[in-house]
PDB file as gemmi writes it, atoms N, CA and C in Angstrom:
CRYST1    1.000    1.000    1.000  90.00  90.00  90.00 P 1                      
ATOM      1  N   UNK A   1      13.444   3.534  -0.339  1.00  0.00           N  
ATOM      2  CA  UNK A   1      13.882   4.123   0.907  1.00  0.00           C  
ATOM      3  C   UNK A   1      12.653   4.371   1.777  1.00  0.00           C  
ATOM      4  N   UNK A   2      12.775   4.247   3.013  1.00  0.00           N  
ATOM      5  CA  UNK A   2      11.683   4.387   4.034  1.00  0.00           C  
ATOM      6  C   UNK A   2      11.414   6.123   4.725  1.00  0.00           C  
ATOM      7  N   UNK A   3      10.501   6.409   4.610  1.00  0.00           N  
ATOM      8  CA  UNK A   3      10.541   7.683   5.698  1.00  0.00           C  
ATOM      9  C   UNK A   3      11.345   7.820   6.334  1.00  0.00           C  
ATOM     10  N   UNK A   4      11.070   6.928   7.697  1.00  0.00           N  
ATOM     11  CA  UNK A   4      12.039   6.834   8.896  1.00  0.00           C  
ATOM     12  C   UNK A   4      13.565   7.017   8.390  1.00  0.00           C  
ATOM     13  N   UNK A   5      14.271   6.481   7.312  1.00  0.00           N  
ATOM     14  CA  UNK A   5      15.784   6.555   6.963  1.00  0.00           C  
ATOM     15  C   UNK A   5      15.844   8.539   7.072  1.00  0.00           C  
ATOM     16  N   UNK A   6      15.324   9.117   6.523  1.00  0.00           N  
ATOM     17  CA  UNK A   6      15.294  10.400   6.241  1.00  0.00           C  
ATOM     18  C   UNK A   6      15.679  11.228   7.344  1.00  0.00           C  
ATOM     19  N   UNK A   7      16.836  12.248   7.053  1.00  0.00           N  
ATOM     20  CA  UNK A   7      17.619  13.522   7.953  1.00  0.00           C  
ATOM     21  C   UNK A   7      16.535  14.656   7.794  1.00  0.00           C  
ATOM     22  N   UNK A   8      16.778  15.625   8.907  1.00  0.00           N  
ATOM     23  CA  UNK A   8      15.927  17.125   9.321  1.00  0.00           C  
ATOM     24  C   UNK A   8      16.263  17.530   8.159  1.00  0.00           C  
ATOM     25  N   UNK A   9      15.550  18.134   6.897  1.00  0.00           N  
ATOM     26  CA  UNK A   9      15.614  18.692   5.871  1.00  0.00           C  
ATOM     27  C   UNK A   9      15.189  18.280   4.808  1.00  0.00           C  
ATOM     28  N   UNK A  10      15.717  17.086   4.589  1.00  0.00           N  
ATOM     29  CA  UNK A  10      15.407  15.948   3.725  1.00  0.00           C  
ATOM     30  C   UNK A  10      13.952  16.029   2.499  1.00  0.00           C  
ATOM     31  N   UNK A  11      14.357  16.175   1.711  1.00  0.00           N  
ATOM     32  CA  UNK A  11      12.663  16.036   0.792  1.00  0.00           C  
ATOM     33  C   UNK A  11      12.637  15.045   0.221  1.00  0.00           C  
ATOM     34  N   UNK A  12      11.049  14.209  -0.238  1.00  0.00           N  
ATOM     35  CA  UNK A  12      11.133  13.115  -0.920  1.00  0.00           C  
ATOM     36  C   UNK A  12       9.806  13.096  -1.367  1.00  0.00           C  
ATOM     37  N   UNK A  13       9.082  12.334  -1.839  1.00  0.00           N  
ATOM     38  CA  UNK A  13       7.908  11.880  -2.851  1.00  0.00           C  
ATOM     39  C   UNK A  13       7.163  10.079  -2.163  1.00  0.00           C  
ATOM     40  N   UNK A  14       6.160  10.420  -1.895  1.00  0.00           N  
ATOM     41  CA  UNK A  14       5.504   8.994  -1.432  1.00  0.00           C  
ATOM     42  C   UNK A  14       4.886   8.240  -2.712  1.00  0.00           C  
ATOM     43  N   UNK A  15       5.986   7.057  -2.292  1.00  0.00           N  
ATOM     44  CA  UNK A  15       5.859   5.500  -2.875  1.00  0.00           C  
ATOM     45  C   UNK A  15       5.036   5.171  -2.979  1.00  0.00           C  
ATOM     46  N   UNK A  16       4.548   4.296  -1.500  1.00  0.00           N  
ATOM     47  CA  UNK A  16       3.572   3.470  -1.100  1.00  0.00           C  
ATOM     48  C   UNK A  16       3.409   3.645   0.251  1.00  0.00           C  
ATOM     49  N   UNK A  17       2.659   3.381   0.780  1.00  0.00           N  
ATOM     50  CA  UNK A  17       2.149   3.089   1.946  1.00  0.00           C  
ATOM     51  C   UNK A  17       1.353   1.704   2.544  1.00  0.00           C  
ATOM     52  N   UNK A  18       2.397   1.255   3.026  1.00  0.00           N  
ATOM     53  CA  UNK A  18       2.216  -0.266   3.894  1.00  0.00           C  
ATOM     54  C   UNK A  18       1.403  -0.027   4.881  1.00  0.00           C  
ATOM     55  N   UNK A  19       1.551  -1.226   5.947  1.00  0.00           N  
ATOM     56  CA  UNK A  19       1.229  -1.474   7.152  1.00  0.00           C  
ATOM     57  C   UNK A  19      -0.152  -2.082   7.285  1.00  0.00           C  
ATOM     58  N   UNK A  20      -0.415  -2.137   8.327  1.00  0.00           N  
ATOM     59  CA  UNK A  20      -2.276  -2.956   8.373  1.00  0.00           C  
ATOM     60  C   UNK A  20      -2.798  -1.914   8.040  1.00  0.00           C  
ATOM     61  N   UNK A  21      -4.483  -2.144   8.457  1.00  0.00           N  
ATOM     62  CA  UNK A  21      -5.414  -1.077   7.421  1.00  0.00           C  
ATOM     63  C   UNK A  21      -5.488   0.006   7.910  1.00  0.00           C  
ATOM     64  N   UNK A  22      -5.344  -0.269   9.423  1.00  0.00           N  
ATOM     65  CA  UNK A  22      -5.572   0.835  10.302  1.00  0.00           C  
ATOM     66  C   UNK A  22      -4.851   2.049   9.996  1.00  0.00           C  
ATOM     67  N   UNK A  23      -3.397   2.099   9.897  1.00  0.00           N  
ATOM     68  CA  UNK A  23      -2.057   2.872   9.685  1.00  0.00           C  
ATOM     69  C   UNK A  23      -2.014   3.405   8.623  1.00  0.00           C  
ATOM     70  N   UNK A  24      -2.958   2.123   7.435  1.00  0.00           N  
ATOM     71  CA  UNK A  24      -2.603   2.407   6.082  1.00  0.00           C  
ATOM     72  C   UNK A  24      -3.701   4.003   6.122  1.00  0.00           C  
ATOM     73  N   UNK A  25      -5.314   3.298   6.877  1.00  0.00           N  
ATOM     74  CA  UNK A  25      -6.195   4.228   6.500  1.00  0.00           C  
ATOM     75  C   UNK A  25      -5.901   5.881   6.910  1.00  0.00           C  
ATOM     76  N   UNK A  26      -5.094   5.696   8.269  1.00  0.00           N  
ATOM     77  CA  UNK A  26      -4.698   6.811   8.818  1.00  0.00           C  
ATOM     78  C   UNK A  26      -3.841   7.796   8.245  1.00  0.00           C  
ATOM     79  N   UNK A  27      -3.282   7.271   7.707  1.00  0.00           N  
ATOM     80  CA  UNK A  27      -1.603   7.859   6.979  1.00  0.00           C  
ATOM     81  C   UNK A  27      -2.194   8.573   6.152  1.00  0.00           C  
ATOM     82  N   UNK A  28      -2.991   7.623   4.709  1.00  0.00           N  
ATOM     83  CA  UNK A  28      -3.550   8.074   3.831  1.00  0.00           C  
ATOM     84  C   UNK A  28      -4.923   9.346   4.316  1.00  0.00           C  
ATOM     85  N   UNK A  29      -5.363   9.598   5.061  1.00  0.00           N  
ATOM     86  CA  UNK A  29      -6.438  10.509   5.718  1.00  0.00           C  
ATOM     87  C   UNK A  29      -5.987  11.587   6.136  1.00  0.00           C  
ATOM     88  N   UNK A  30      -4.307  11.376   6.695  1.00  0.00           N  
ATOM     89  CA  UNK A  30      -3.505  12.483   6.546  1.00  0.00           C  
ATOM     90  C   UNK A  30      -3.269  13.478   5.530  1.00  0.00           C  
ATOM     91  N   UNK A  31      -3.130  13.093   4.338  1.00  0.00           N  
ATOM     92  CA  UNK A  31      -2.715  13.224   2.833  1.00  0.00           C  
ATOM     93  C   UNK A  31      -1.556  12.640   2.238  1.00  0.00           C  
ATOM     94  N   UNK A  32      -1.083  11.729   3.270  1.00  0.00           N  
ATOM     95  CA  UNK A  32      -0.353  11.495   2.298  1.00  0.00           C  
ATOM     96  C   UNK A  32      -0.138   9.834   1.694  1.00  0.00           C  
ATOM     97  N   UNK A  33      -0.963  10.354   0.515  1.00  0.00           N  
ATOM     98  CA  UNK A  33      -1.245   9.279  -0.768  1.00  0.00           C  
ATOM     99  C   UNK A  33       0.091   9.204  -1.708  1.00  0.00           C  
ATOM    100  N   UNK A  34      -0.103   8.591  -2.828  1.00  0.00           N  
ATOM    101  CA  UNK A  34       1.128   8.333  -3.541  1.00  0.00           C  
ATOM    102  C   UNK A  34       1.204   9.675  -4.258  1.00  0.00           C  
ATOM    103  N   UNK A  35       2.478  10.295  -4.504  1.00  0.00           N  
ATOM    104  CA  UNK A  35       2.724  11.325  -5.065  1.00  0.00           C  
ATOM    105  C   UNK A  35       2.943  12.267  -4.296  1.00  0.00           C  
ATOM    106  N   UNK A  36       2.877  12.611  -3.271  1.00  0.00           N  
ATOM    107  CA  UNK A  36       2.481  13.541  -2.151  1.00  0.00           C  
ATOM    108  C   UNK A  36       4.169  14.019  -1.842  1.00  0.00           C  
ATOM    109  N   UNK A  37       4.429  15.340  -2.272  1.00  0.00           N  
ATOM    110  CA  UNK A  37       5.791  15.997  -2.248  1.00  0.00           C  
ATOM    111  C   UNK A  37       5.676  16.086  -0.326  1.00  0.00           C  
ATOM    112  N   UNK A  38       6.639  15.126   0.375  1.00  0.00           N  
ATOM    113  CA  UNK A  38       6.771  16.080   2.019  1.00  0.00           C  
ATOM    114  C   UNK A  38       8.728  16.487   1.878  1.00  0.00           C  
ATOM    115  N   UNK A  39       8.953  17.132   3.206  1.00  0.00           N  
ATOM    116  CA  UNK A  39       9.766  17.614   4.003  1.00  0.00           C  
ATOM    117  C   UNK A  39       9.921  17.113   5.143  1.00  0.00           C  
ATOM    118  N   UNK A  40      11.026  16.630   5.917  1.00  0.00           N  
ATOM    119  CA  UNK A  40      11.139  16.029   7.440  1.00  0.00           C  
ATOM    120  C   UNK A  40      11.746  17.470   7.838  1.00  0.00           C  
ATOM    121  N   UNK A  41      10.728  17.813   8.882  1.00  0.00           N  
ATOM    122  CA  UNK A  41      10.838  19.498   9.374  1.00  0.00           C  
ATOM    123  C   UNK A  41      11.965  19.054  10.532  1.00  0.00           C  
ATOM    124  N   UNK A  42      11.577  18.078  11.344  1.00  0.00           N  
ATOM    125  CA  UNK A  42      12.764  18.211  12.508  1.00  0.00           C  
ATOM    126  C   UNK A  42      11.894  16.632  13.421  1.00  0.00           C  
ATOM    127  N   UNK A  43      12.847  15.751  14.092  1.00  0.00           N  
ATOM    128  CA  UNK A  43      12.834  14.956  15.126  1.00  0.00           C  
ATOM    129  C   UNK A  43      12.739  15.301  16.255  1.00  0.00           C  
ATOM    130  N   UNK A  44      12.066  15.059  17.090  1.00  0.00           N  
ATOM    131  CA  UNK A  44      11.965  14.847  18.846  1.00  0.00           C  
ATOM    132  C   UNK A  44      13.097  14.805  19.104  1.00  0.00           C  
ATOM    133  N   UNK A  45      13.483  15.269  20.654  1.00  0.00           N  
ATOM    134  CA  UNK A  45      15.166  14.844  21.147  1.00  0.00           C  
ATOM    135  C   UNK A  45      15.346  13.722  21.161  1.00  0.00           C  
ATOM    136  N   UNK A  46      14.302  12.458  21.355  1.00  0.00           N  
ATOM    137  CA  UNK A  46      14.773  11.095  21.315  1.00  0.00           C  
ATOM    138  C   UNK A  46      14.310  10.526  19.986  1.00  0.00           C  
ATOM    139  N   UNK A  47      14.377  11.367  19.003  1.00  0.00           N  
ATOM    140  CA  UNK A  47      14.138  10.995  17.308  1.00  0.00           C  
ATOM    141  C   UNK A  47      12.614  10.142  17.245  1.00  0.00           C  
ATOM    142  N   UNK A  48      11.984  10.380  18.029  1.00  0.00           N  
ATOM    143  CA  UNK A  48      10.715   9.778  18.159  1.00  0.00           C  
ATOM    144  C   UNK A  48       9.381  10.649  18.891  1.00  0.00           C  
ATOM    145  N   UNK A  49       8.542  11.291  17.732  1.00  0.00           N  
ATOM    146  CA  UNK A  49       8.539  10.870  16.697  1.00  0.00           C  
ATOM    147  C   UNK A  49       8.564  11.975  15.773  1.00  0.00           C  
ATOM    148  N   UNK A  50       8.720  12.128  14.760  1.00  0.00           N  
ATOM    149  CA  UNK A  50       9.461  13.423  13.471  1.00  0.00           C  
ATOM    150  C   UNK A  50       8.397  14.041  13.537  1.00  0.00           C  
ATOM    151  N   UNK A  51       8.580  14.959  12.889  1.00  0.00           N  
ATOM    152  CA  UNK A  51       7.327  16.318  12.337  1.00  0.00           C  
ATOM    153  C   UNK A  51       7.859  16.146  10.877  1.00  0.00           C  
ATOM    154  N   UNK A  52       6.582  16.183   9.849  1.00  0.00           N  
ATOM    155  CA  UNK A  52       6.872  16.440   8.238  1.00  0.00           C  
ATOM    156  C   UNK A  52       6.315  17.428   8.304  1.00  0.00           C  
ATOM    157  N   UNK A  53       6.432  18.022   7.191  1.00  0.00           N  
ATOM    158  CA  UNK A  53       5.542  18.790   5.997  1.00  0.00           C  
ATOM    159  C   UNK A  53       5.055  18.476   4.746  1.00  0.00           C  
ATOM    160  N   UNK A  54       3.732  18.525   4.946  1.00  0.00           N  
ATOM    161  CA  UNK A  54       3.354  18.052   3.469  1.00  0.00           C  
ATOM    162  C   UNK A  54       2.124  18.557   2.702  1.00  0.00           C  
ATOM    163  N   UNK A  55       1.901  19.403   2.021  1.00  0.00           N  
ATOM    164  CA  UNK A  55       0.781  20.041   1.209  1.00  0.00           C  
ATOM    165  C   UNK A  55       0.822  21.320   2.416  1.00  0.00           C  
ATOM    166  N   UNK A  56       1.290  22.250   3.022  1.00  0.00           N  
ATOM    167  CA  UNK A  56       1.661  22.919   3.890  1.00  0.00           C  
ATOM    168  C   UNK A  56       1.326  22.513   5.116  1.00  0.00           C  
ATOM    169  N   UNK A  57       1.108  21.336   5.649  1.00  0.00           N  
ATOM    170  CA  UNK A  57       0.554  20.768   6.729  1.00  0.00           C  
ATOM    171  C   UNK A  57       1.177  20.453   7.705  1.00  0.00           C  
ATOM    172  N   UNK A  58       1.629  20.375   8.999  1.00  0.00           N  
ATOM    173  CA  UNK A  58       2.591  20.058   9.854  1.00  0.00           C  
ATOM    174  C   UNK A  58       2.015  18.814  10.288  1.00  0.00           C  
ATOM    175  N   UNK A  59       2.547  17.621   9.985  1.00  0.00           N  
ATOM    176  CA  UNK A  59       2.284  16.843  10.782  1.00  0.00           C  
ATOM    177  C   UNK A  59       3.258  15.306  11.588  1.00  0.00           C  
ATOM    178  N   UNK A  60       3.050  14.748  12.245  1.00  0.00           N  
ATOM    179  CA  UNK A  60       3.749  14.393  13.325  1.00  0.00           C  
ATOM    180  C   UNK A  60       3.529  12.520  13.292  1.00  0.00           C  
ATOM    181  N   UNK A  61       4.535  12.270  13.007  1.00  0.00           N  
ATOM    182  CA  UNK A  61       4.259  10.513  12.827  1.00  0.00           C  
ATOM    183  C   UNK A  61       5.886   9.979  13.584  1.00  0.00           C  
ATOM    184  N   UNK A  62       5.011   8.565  14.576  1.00  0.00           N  
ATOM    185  CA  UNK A  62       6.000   7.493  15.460  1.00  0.00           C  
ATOM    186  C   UNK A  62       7.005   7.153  13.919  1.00  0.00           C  
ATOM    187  N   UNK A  63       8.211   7.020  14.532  1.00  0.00           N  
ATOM    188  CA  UNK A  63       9.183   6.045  13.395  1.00  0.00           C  
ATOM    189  C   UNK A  63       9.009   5.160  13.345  1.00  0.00           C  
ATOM    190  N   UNK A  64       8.207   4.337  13.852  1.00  0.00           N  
ATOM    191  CA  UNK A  64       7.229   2.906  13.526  1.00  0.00           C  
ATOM    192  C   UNK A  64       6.226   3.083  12.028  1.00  0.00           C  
ATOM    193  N   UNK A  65       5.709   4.015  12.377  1.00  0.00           N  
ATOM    194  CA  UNK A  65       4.619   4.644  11.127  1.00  0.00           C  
ATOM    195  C   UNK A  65       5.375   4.707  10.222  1.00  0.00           C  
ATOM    196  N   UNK A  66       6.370   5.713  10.502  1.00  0.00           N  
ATOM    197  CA  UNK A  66       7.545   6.425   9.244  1.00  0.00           C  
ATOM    198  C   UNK A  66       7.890   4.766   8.366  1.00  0.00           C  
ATOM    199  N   UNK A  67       8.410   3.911   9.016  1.00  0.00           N  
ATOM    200  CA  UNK A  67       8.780   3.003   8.563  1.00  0.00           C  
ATOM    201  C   UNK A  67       8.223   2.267   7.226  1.00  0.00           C  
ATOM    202  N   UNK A  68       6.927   2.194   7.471  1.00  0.00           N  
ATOM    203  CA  UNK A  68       5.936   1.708   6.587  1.00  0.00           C  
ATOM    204  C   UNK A  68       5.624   2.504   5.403  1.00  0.00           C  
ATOM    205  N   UNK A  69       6.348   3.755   4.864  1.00  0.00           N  
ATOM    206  CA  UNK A  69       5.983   4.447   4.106  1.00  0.00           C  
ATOM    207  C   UNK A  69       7.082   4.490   3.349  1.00  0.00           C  
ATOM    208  N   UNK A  70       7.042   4.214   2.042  1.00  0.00           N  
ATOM    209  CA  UNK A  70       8.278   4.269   0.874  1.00  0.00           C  
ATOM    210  C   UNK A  70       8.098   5.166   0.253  1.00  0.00           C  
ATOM    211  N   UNK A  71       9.187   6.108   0.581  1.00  0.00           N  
ATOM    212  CA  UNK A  71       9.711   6.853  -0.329  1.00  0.00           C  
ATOM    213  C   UNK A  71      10.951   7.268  -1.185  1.00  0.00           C  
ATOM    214  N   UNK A  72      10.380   8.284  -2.118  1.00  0.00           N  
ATOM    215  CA  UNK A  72      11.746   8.235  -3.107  1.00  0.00           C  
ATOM    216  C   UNK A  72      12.588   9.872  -3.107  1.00  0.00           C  
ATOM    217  N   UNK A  73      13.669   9.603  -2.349  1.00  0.00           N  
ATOM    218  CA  UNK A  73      14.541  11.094  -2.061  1.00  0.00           C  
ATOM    219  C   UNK A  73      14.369  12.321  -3.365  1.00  0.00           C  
ATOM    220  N   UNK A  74      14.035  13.381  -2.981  1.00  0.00           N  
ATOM    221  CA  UNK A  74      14.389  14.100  -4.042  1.00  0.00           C  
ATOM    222  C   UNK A  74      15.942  15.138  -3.928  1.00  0.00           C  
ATOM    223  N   UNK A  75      15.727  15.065  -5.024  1.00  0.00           N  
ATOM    224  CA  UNK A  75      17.663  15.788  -5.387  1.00  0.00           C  
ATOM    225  C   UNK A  75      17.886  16.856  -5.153  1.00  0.00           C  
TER     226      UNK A  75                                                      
END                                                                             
């Protein structure tokens, strides 16, 4: 499952992280590497682009970005 698929609330666990190096290097510089427990805190009014949470961190990624990041829903 992709980031981007993910509803306001939603928790999940990072897969992998795609994309070119640039996105890849960025994402990952963020924190979030494989294993990395986030939260989708809430979407923009035009769902672009989300706010997570992750290691208590607020941070803010395009659903282009979101896309490239596999993750696995938690229950």
């Amino acid at each position: 499952m992709r980031l981007s698929e993910l509803k306001e609330g939603e928790s999940a666990t990072v897969v992998h992280v795609g994309g070119n190096s640039r996105l890849r290097r960025r994402v990952l510089e963020m924190g979030l590497v494989k294993g990395t427990r986030l939260r989708v805190e809430k979407y923009a009014p035009l769902k672009d682009p989300l706010e997570l949470v992750a290691k208590g961190v607020h941070l803010s990624l395009r659903v282009e970005e979101a896309e490239q990041i596999e993750v696995e829903k938690a229950d």
